[in-house]
C-alpha positions in Angstrom: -12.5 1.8 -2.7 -11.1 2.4 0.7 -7.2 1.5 1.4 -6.2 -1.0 3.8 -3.7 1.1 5.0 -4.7 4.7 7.2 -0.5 6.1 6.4 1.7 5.6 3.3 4.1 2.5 3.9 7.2 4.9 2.8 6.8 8.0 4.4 4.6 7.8 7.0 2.2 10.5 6.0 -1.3 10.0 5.4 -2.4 8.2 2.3 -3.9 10.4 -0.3 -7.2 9.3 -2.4 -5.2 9.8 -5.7 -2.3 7.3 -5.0 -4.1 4.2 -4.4 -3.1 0.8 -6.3 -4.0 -2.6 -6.1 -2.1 -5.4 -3.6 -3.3 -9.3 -3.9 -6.4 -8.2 -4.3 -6.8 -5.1 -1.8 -6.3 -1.7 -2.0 -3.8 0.0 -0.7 -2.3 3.1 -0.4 0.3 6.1 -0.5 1.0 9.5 0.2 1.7 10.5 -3.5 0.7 9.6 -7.2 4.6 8.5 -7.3 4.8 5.9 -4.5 2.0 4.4 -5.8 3.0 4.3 -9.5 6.5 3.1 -8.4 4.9 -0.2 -6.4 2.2 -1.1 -9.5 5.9 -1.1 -11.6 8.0 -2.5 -9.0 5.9 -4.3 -6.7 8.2 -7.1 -6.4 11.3 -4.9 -5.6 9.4 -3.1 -3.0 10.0 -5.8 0.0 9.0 -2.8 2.5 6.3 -2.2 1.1 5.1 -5.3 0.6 5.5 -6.5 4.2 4.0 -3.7 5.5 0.8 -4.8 3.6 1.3 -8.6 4.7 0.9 -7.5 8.2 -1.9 -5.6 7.5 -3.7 -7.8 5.8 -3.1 -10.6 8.1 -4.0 -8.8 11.3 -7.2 -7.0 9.7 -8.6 -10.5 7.8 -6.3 -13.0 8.9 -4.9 -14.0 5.2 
């Protein structure tokens, strides 16, 4: 599945087809296997992160 996201929330590098993870029901991504492992284990601790997909998902399907 294709990420919401074109450049990894962190770093700011593209995202990479191997570090993708799940977000209330989207898919998003990252630039490495670790980011993305990281957020699945600390989603909640990853306020960034997780705003940066709020505004994403709210300007691309207005949720």
């Amino acid at each position: 599945m294709e990420p919401i996201n074109k450049f990894c929330p962190r770093s700011g590098k593209p995202v990479k087809p191997d570090s993708l993870a799940e977000y209330r029901g989207y898919t998003v991504g990252f630039c490495n296997p670790g980011c993305s492992s990281d957020f699945v284990k600390n989603s909640e601790e990853c306020s960034n992160d997780t705003r940066y997909f709020d505004v994403l998902i709210k300007e691309k399907y207005g949720k």
